[in-house]
C-alpha atoms as one frame of an Amber mdcrd trajectory, in Angstrom:
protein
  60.789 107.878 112.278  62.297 107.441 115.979  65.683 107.320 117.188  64.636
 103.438 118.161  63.986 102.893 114.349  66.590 104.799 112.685  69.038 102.560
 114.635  67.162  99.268 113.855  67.409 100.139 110.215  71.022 101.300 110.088
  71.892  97.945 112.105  69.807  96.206 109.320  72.130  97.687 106.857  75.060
  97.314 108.312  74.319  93.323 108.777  73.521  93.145 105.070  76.962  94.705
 104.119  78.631  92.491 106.273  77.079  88.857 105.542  77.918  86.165 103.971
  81.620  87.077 103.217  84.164  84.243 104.019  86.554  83.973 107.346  89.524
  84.722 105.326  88.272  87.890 104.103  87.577  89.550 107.824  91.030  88.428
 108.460  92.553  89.953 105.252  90.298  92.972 106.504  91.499  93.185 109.656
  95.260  93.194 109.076  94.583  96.221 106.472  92.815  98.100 109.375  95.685
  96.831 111.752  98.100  98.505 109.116  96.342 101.521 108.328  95.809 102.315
 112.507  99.940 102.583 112.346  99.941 105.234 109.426 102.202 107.491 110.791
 104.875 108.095 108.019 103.156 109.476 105.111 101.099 111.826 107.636 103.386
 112.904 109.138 107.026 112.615 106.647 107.228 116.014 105.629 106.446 117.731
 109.319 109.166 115.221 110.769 111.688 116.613 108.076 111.194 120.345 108.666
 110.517 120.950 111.906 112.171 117.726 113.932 115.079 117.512 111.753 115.205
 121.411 110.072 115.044 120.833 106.568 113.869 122.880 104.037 110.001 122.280
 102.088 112.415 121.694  99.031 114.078 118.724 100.702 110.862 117.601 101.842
 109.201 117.620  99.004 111.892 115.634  97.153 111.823 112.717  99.783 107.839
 113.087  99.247 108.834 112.173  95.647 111.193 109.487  96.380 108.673 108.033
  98.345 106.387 108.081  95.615 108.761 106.873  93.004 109.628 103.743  95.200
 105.731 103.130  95.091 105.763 103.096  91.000 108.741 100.915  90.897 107.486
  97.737  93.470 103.728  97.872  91.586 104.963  95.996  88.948 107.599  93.590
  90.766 104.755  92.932  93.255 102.149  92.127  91.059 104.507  89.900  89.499
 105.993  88.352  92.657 101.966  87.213  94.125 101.226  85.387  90.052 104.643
  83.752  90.848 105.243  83.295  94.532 101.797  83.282  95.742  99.608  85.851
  97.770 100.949  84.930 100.804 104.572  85.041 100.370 104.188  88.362  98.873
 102.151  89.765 101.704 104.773  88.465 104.308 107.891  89.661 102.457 105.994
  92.952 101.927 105.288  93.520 105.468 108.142  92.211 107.121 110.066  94.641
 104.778 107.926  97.883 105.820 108.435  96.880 109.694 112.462  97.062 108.378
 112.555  99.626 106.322 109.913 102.251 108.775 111.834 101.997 111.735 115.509
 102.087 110.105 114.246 105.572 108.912 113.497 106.544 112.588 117.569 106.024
 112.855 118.718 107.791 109.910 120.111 111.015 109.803 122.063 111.748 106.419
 119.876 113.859 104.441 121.111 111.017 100.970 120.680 108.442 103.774 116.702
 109.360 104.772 115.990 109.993 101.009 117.536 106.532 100.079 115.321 105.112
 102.897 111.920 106.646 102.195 112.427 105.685  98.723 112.880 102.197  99.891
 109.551 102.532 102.429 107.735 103.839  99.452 108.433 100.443  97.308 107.920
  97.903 100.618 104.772  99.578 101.721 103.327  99.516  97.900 104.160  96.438
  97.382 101.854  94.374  99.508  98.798  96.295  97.414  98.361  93.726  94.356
  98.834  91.162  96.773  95.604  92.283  98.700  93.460  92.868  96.350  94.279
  89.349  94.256  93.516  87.514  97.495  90.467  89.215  98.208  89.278  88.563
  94.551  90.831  84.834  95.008  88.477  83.918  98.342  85.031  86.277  97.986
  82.285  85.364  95.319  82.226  87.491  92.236  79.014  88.652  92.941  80.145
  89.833  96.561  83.779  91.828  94.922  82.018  94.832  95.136  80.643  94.731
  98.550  84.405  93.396 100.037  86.517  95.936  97.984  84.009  98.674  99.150
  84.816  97.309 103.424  88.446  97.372 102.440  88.344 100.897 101.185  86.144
 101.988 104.179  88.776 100.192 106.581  91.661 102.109 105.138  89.757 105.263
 105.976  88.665 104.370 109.418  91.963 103.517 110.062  93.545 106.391 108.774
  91.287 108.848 110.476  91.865 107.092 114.059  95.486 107.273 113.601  96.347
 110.769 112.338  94.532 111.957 115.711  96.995 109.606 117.574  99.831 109.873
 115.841  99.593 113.749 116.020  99.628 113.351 119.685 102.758 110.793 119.534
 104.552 113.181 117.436 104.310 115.959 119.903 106.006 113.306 122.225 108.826
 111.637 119.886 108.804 111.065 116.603 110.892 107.954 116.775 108.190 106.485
 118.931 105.856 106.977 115.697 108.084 105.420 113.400 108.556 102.059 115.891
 104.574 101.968 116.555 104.478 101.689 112.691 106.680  99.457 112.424 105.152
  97.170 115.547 101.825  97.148 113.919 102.975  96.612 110.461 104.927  93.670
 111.729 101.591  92.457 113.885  99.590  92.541 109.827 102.419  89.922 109.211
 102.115  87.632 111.744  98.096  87.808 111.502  99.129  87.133 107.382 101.123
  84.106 108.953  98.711  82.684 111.040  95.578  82.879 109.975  95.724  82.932
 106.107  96.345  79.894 103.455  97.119  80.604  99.886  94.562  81.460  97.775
  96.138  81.536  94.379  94.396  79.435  91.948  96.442  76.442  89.767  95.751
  77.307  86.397  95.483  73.885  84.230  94.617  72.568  80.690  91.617  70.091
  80.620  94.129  67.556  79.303  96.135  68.138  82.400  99.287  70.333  81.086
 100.347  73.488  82.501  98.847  76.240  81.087 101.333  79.509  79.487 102.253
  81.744  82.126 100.383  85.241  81.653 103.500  87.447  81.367 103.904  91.675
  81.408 103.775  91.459  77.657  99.816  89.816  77.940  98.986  92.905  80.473
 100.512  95.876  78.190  98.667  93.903  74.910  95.266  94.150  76.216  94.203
  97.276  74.873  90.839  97.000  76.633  92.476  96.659  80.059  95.142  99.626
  79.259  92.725 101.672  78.441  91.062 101.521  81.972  94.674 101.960  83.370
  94.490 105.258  81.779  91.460 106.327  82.423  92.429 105.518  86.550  95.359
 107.414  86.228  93.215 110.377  85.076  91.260 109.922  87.767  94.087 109.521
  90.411  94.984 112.846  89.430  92.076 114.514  90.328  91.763 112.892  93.937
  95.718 114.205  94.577  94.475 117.267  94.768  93.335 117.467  97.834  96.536
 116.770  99.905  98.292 119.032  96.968  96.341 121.669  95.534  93.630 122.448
  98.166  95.431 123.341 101.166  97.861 125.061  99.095  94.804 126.797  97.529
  93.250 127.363 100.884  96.422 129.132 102.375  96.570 131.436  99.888  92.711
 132.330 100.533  93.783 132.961 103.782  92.748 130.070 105.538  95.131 128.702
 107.485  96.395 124.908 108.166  93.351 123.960 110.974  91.110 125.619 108.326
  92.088 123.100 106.256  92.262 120.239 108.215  88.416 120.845 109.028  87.620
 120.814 105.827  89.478 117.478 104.384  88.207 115.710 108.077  85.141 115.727
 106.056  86.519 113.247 103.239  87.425 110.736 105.883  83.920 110.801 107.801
  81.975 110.692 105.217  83.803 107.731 104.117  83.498 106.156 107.666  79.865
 107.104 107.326  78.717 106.543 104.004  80.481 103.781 102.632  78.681 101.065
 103.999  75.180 102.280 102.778  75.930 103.718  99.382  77.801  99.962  98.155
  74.608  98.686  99.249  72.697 100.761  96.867  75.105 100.486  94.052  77.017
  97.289  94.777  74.562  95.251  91.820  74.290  98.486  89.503  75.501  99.319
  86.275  79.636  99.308  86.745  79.597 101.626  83.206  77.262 103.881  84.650
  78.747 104.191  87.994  82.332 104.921  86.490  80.631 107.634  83.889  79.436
 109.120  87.232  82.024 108.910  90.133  84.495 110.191  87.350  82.040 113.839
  86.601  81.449 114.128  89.999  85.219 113.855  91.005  85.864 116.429  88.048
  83.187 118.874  89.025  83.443 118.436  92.636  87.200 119.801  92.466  85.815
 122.683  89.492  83.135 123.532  92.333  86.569 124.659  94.672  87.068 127.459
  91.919  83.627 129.640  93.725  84.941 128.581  97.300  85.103 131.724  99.068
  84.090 130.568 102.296  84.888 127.395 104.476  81.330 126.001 103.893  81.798
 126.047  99.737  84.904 124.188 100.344  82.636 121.405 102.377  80.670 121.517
  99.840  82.749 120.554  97.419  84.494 117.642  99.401  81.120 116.485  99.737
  80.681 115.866  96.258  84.377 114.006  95.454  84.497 112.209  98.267  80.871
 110.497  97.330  82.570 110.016  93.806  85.695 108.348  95.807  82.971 106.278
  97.570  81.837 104.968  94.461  84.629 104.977  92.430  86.950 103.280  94.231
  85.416  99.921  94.747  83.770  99.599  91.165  86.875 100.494  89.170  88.890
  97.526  91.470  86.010  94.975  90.862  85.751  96.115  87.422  90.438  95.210
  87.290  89.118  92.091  89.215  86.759  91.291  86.082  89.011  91.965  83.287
  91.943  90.190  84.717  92.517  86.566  83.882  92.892  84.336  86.833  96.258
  83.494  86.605  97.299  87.018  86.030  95.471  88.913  88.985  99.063  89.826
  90.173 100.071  91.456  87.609  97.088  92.968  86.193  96.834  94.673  89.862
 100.241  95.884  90.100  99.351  97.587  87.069  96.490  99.328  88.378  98.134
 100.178  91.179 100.817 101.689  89.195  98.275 104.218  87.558  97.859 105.694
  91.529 101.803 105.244  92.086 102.703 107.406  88.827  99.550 109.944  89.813
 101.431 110.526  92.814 104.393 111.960  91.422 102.308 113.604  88.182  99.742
 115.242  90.565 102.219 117.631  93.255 104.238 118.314  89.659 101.004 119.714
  87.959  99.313 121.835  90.742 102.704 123.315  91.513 102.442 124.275  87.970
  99.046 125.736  87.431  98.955 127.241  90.988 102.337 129.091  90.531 102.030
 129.925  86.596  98.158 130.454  86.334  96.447 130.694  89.534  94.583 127.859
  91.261  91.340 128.405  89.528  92.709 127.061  86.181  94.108 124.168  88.371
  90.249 123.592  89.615  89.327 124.434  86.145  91.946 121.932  84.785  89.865
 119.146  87.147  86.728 119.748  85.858  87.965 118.743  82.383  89.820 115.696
  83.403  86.785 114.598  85.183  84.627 115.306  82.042  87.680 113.557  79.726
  87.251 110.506  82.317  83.827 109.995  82.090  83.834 110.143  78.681  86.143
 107.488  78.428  84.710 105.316  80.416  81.770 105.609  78.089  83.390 104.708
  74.920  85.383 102.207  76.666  82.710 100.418  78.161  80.616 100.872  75.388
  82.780  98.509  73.321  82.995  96.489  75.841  80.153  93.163  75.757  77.787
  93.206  78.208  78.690  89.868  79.871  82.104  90.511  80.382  80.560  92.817
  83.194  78.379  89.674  84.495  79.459  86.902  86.439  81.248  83.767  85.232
  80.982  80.031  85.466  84.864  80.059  85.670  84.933  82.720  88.314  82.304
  81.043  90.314  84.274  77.948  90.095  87.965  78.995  91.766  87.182  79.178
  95.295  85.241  76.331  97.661  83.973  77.342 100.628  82.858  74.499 102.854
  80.944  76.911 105.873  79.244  73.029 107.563  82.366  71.709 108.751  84.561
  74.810 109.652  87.096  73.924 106.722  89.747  76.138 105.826  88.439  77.307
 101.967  90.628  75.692  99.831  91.882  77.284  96.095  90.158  74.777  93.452
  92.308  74.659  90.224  90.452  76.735  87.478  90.332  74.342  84.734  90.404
  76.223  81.237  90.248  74.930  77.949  91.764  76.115  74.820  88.650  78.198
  73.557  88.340  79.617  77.175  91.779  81.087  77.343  92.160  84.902  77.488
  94.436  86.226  75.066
C-alpha cells in the first residue's frame, strides 16, 4: 500500500473517531487539552523542591504525598458538589481554585507552608475530575461514551507529552515562570468553562411531577455491584503507578540512568498519542467484560515482563504491552462508571471512582518502596503480575453476575440529552422522567 493510501486511510479513521460528537463536547475537550498543555507542577514538584529550593528526597516525597492525599479528600466533596451545584459551577470553582492555589505555591517558601499548599493544589486540581466526566456522559450519546472518554484520555496525553518538553525548558529558565504559566492556562480552561458551556445536569422527576430522593453517599457505598468495580480500579491503579514509582527506581539500580529512563516511559505517551484513536475504533462497540478481563492481564503481565528486562529494548517492550492495556482500559472502565451510575448520581458515583486512582496514589510509592527495599524489584514486578491476574479475574466474576443489558444502551439514557444540530441550538438537558419501578436502588 502507498504512502498516498496509508494517509487516506488513517484520515478515514481519524474522521470516524471524531464524528458526530456534539459542540459541547470539543469544547469540554479542548479546555482538558488547554489544562493538561500547563502541567508543570506534578512534573516537575519534586525537581523544584530539591534542586531549586535544596530539600531533601524525604521532604519531597512527603509533599508528593500531601499532594496526593489532597486528591483523595476533594473526590468525594467534588462528586458531591457537581449532583448538587451542577457541572458547571463545579468546574469553575475547581479551576479558578487551581489558578489560586498553583501560583501561591510559586511564592511560598516555609517548608509547613509549601506542604500545606501542595496539599491544597492536590484537592483543587482533583476536584474538577467528576465534574468532567459527568458532563461528558450528560451531553454525548451512550452509544458514543466510549469513543469521547477514549479522545479525552488521548488529549490528556497529548497534552502532557507537549508540555513536559516545554516546561523542562521553562524550568531551566525560572521555575516561578512555570508555576504562573500553569496557573494562566488553568485560569484560560475557566473562562472557556464560562463561555462556552451550559449546564448539562439532568432534573431528575417523578412521572406525577414530585421531586425525586436525592441519591446520597450512603446509595454509592450500598451498591455492592458498583463497589466492587471501585475495587477492582483501585487494583488496577496500582499497577499503572508503577511506572513513575517502581520503574525508574528499578531502572537506576540496573544501571540505567534518568535519560535511560525517560526514553523508555516517552514510549507510554506516544503510543497513546498514536494509538488511541484507532484501537477505540476497533473496540469502542466490543464486549466491555471482555475488554476489562484483558486490559487488566495485560497491565499485570506487562509490568511481570519488567522482571527479564536486562536491556533498554525489554523495558520497551514491556511499556508496549501496559500502555495498550491503559489504552483500553481506561476508557471502558469510565463508560462502564458512566453505565452503572444513576443519572442523578453521576457526581458522586465519579468522585468515587476517582477516589480509587487518588488512594492508588498514595498506596502505590508506599508498596514499591517496600518490595524494592525489602525484597528486590523483581518480587515488586512479580507482585504486578498477580494483581493483574487478581483483576482480571474479578472483573470476570463481577461481570459475570452482572445482566447482559445493563451493559446495553437505555431508553432512559437515550432520553436525557436533546441535541437540535438544524438550527444551531445550544443542546439543552431534558428532565429524565423516572417512575417508581424505574428507580435505581
Amino acid at each position: 500500500m502507498s504512502v498516498a493510501a496509508l494517509g487516506r486511510a488513517a484520515g478515514e479513521s481519524v474522521r470516524k473517531s471524531v464524528a458526530g460528537l456534539p459542540r459541547e463536547f470539543w469544547w469540554l475537550w479542548t479546555s482538558t487539552l488547554v489544562n493538561r498543555l500547563g502541567a508543570f507542577v506534578t512534573t516537575f514538584m519534586a525537581l523544584y523542591l530539591t534542586v531549586e529550593r535544596g530539600y531533601s528526597a524525604s521532604y519531597a516525597g512527603l509533599v508528593a504525598a500531601l499532594h496526593g492525599l489532597g486528591g483523595v479528600v476533594s473526590a468525594i466533596g467534588a462528586g458531591v458538589m457537581t449532583d448538587r451545584l451542577g457541572r458547571r459551577p463545579t468546574l469553575l470553582i475547581a479551576q479558578s481554585s487551581t489558578a489560586a492555589s498553583v501560583a501561591l505555591l510559586g511564592f511560598v517558601q516555609h517548608p509547613v507552608a509549601i506542604a500545606a499548599v501542595a496539599c491544597l493544589v492536590g484537592m483543587t486540581s482533583n476536584a474538577s475530575r467528576p465534574a468532567v466526566q459527568a458532563m461528558m456522559a450528560d451531553i454525548v450519546k451512550p452509544e458514543d461514551r466510549v469513543r469521547a472518554f477514549s479522545l479525552n484520555y488521548w488529549a490528556i496525553n497529548l497534552g502532557f507529552a507537549v508540555s513536559a518538553g516545554v516546561a523542562g525548558f521553562i524550568a531551566e529558565y525560572s521555575y516561578l515562570a512555570g508555576f504562573l504559566g500553569e496557573a494562566a492556562l488553568t485560569l484560560v480552561c475557566a473562562v472557556l468553562i464560562y463561555i462556552k458551556l451550559p449546564e448539562s445536569r439532568p432534573e431528575r422527576v417523578l412521572v406525577d411531577g414530585r421531586s425525586a430522593p436525592e441519591t446520597g453517599m450512603g446509595t454509592v457505598l450500598r451498591d455492592g455491584r458498583f463497589m466492587g468495580v471501585v475495587g477492582l480500579s483501585f487494583v488496577v491503579a496500582l499497577i499503572f503507578q508503577q511506572a513513575f514509582v517502581g520503574l525508574p527506581v528499578a531502572m537506576g539500580a540496573d544501571g540505567f540512568s534518568s535519560s535511560d529512563f525517560g526514553m523508555v516511559i516517552a514510549f507510554n505517551g506516544v503510543l497513546i498519542v498514536a494509538l488511541q484513536i484507532p484501537v477505540t475504533r476497533f473496540i469502542e462497540h466490543r464486549d466491555t467484560r471482555r475488554l476489562l478481563i484483558l486490559s487488566s492481564a495485560l497491565a499485570g503481565y506487562g509490568f511481570g515482563l519488567t522482571a527479564f528486562a536486562g536491556s533498554l529494548a525489554v523495558y520497551v517492550m514491556a511499556v508496549c504491552v501496559w500502555t495498550l492495556a491503559e489504552i483500553v482500559n481506561a476508557p471502558t472502565q469510565t463508560s462502564l462508571v458512566v453505565r452503572l451510575s444513576p443519572v442523578d448520581g453521576r457526581g458522586r458515583y465519579q468522585g468515587m471512582y476517582t477516589m480509587s486512582w487518588a488512594v492508588a496514589g498514595l498506596v502505590g510509592p508506599l508498596m514499591a518502596g517496600f518490595l524494592i527495599d525489602r525484597y528486590g524489584a523483581d518480587w515488586l514486578w512479580g507482585v504486578c503480575a498477580v494483581l493483574g491476574t487478581v483483576a482480571a479475574g474479578g472483573y470476570w466474576v463481577l461481570m459475570r453476575a452482572l445482566p447482559a443489558d445493563e451493559l446495553e444502551l437505555s431508553e432512559l439514557e437515550l432520553s436525557e440529552v436533546e441535541n437540535e444540530p438544524d438550527n444551531g441550538a445550544e443542546p439543552v438537558a431534558r428532565p429524565v422522567v423516572l417512575s417508581e419501578a424505574t428507580e435505581r436502588p
